[in-house]
Structures are given as structure tokens and as C-alpha cells.
C-alpha angles and dihedrals in degrees: 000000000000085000104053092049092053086049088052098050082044095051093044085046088059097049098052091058099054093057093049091048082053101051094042086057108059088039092055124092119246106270118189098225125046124247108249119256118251128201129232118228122215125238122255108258116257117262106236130182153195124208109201114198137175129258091291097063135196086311088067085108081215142063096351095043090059095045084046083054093060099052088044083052090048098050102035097250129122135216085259097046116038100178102165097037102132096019109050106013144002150167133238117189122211101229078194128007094243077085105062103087094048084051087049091052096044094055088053099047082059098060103235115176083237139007111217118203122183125211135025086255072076101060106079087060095028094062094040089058106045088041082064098046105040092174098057117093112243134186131179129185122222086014132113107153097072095100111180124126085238095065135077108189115194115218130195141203090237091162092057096061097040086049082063102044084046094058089039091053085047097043084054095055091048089056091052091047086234103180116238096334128212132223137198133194114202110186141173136234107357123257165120087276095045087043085063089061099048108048086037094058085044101058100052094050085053089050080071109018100043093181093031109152113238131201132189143195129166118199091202092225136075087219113055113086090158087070100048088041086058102048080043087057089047091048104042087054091054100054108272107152094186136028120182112190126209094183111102113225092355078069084070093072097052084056092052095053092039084049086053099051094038084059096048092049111261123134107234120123130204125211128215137222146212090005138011114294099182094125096048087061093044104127114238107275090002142092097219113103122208086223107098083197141316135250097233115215107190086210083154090068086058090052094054096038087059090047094048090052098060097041091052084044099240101107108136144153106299157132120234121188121205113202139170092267084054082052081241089139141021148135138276118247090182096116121079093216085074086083129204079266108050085041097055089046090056099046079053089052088046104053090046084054086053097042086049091231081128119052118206114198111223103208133045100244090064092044088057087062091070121095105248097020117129118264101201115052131131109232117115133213100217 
């Protein structure tokens, strides 16, 4: 359909000037040389592009929203006003993930400049159908074994900025002179990504806590808060000051529980992931959020950076990483419980992260070889 309409406006352009050569010409004086031809030059075709997500969509307030924000940015839209929704850019979302490779296809069938997958759930069909369409323009988030000259996978220091919400969760229970505190991890499907977030998060609570006690729990979907909000439950009424979730929309779950104990006066605190999730953890009639803070993922960059790469024509086979230095990832300081303190003692973490005067280790398997650090995790490395 996009096509025909540009065929039309083409068609219509041409006519028009036609008429107006027409008219110029019998209005003109004689003249004894003829003006030179010029030749028109065509415009550059429009980037488009699909995003394809899995069953929690771009209101996943997570991971997909962020990677949503970044085509909006692209393309001058906002969440609010999505212009060029349907022309330039859209989004298809995969209810199972039997469906990802039809969606894939599909995508491909419709001729976008690039087809945008988030996840590394993603990778297996990702890789089968741009091994079959070497000419069409692929991009996949979390992922870097995809290695076709077709897709850009777009990589992030996940560790870095959990190793900062972990000392700024820590930091806050030391303000509040909270006695040996406890901490819990709830992520989502197992990996090498999630496993970023975890050990990452880890090892900054133990920076200040040495001898912190850690506990974990995957919920092995995206898409299932109820459970987090569960485990959360389980965990508040034990004792747990702090949970940070790596579990896209499941997260959610973990919010909602910390937002009902913050109102009825306990003392727990969620953290969010991939974008700021301040407002999700804002309490019912008040201004106060149940997020301590938030491991920012500028998953958004990586979509621009994609985009930009197709419209100035240097978009190849590669693998980008995004890390704290590259400002890829970082941490929220919305909450004014993340005091001027707390704040300053964190801007101090983060320089010696980028120094690399701290080294954070990335998988489980190196974590375990800190002194100090849980044995018995479960988180996985492949």
C-alpha cells in the first residue's frame, strides 16, 4: 500500500510540472539559446522499520518500551503521538514463541529497511530466517552469537549497572541502620544476559555488606508478575530489605507487592530495570515510589544507532556493546530516598568502574571465584 501511495504523489509531482513548464513556456520571451537541462534527483528512500517483541509487548514498561522509545526518538514521535505508526514504523508482538519465526517472515515478506527483535529468546529464529534472506537488514537485542553479515546485535554491560543498584540498595539499608540485611534477585528466563544482572547486583551489595545474605528465584517467563509478586510476599515476611527483578513484565509483580507494603508502612524496597520505573512504584494519592532506584538499559541508543546505520548507509554484521563508559547503562536518582549522599557515593563507584580501578566479573562461574561471593545461585552461564 505504501508503494502505491508514493507512485501516486510521484505521478501528481510530475503532472504538475508539466503544466507549469507549460505555462512558463508560452509566458516567456523568445530567447535565442536554450536554457540547460537539469536533472532531478531522486530522494533517498524512507528507513522503516518493525519491532518484533515477545508476548509482553511495548507496555512491558521494561525492556520493549525502552526499545519502542528509541524508534519514537528516531523518527520524532512520542509515546503519546505516534505520527508515523503504520507508515514508517510498527511494532508485532509474538502471543507464543511458536510464533516468532512466522512474525520474522512476515516482516520480511513486507520489505522494512530493518527488522528489530528483542531478546536472545529471539536468536534461534532470528538466525534461520536471515540466513534465508541475505539482503534484508536484521537486528537483535542481548544477543552476540548471531553471527551473519546481515545482523547487527546490539550487546550491554548489564553487570556494571546492577553492580551500582546493588551498592545503592546497600548504601540505603545502611542509612537506615538496617541490621544484617537481606537481599533477593527474582529473574526471568535463565542466561547468560539475566545472569549479567544478577552477579552484577551481587557484587555491589557485597562492596558494602561483605557477608550480606542473598537470595534468588527465576520465574522462567517475561510475562508472569503474579509469580514474582508471590516469591516477593515470601520474601518481604521473612526479612528481605531489597529485591531487584530482571524479568520483564513478571518485575512488575515484584513493584506491585513492594508498593503494598511501602503503604502500609513496612520498610521493603523494589528495584527496577531497563528503564526507570519510578512511576510504576508511585504509592496510590502520594508522591513517594516503592523503586529505590532503577538499572537503566539504554536499550533505545542501540535502536538509533541501528537506524542510523541504515539511513547513512553503513549498517553491517556486527556486534555493538553498550557499557557504562558509553553511558549504555546506569542507574535512576528519581527517588528522593537516594539521598545527596548516597548519590555522591555512587558517582564515586561509577568512575572507578569506568577507570577500571573495580572489576566486575560478567558470569557466575567467575563471581564464584570472590571471596565472599554465593555458591549456590541459579543463575546459569549458557
Amino acid at each position: 500500500m505504501k508503494r502505491i501511495l508514493n507512485g501516486i504523489v510521484v505521478a501528481a509531482l510530475v503532472a504538475v510540472a508539466l503544466v507549469t513548464a507549460a505555462c512558463n513556456k508560452k509566458a516567456a520571451p523568445a530567447s535565442t539559446s536554450a536554457a540547460p537541462a537539469t536533472t532531478a534527483v531522486p530522494a533517498a528512500p524512507e528507513v522503516t522499520v518493525s519491532l518484533l517483541t515477545d508476548a509482553t509487548g511495548i507496555d512491558d514498561k521494561s525492556f520493549n518500551a525502552a526499545a519502542w522509545r528509541g524508534i519514537l526518538e528516531f523518527y520524532g514521535d512520542t509515546w503519546q503521538n505516534t505520527t508515523k505508526r503504520g507508515k514508517s514504523y510498527d511494532v508485532v508482538t509474538a502471543q507464543t514463541q511458536d510464533m516468532y519465526i512466522p512474525n520474522i517472515r512476515q516482516a520480511t515478506d513486507e520489505g522494512y529497511s530493518l527488522i528489530v527483535t528483542t531478546g536472545f529468546t529471539f536468536a534461534d529464529a532470528l538466525a534461520e530466517v536471515a540466513a534465508q534472506n541475505p539482503n534484508q537488514k536484521y537486528m537483535i537485542v542481548d544477543v552476540d552469537w548471531v553471527n551473519l553479515p546481515n545482523v547487527l546485535q546490539a550487546m550491554f554491560a548489564e553487570h556494571e549497572g546492577s553492580y551500582l543498584v546493588g551498592v545503592a540498595a546497600a548504601l540505603k539499608a545502611k542509612a537506615d541502620n538496617i541490621a544484617n540485611p537481606r537481599f533477593g534477585f527474582i529473574g526471568g528466563v535463565p542466561g547468560t544476559t539475566i545472569t549479567k544482572f544478577e552477579v552484577g547486583y551481587v557484587q555491589g551489595i557485597l562492596s558494602v555488606f561483605p557477608n550480606a545474605q542473598i537470595v534468588d528465584y527465576y520465574v522462567n517467563s517475561w510475562g508472569e508478575p503474579a509469580l514474582a509478586k508471590t516469591q516477593a510476599k515470601n520474601w518481604y515476611d521473612s526479612g528481605v530489605y531489597a529485591i531487584y527483578s530482571a524479568a520483564g513484565g513478571s518485575g512488575n509483580g515484584t513493584i506491585a507487592q513492594a508498593k503494598e507494603y511501602r503503604q502500609a508502612g513496612r520498610n521493603v524496597w523494589a528495584i527496577g530495570v531497563d528503564s526507570d520505573q519510578h512511576e510504576e512504584g508511585l504509592l496510590p494519592n502520594s508522591t513517594e515510589s516503592a523503586v529505590l532506584t532503577s538499572m537503566l538499559k539504554q536499550v533505545e541508543t542501540s535502536l538509533v544507532y541501528g537506524l542510523n546505520a541504515v539511513k547513512n548507509n553503513a549498517f553491517k554484521g556486527e556486534v555493538i556493546t553498550l557499557d557504562l563508559k558509553a553511558e549504555g547503562v546506569g542507574y535512576s536518582t528519581t527517588n528522593p530516598a537516594i539521598t545527596a549522599d548516597i548519590k555522591s557515593q555512587l558517582q564515586q563507584v561509577k568512575q572507578q568502574i569506568v577507570s577500571g580501578q573495580i572489576k566486575i566479573a560478567a558470569t557466575n562461574a567467575d563471581a564464584k571465584k570472590i571471596a565472599g561471593f554465593p555458591q549456590d545461585l541459579k543463575a546459569q552461564d549458557n
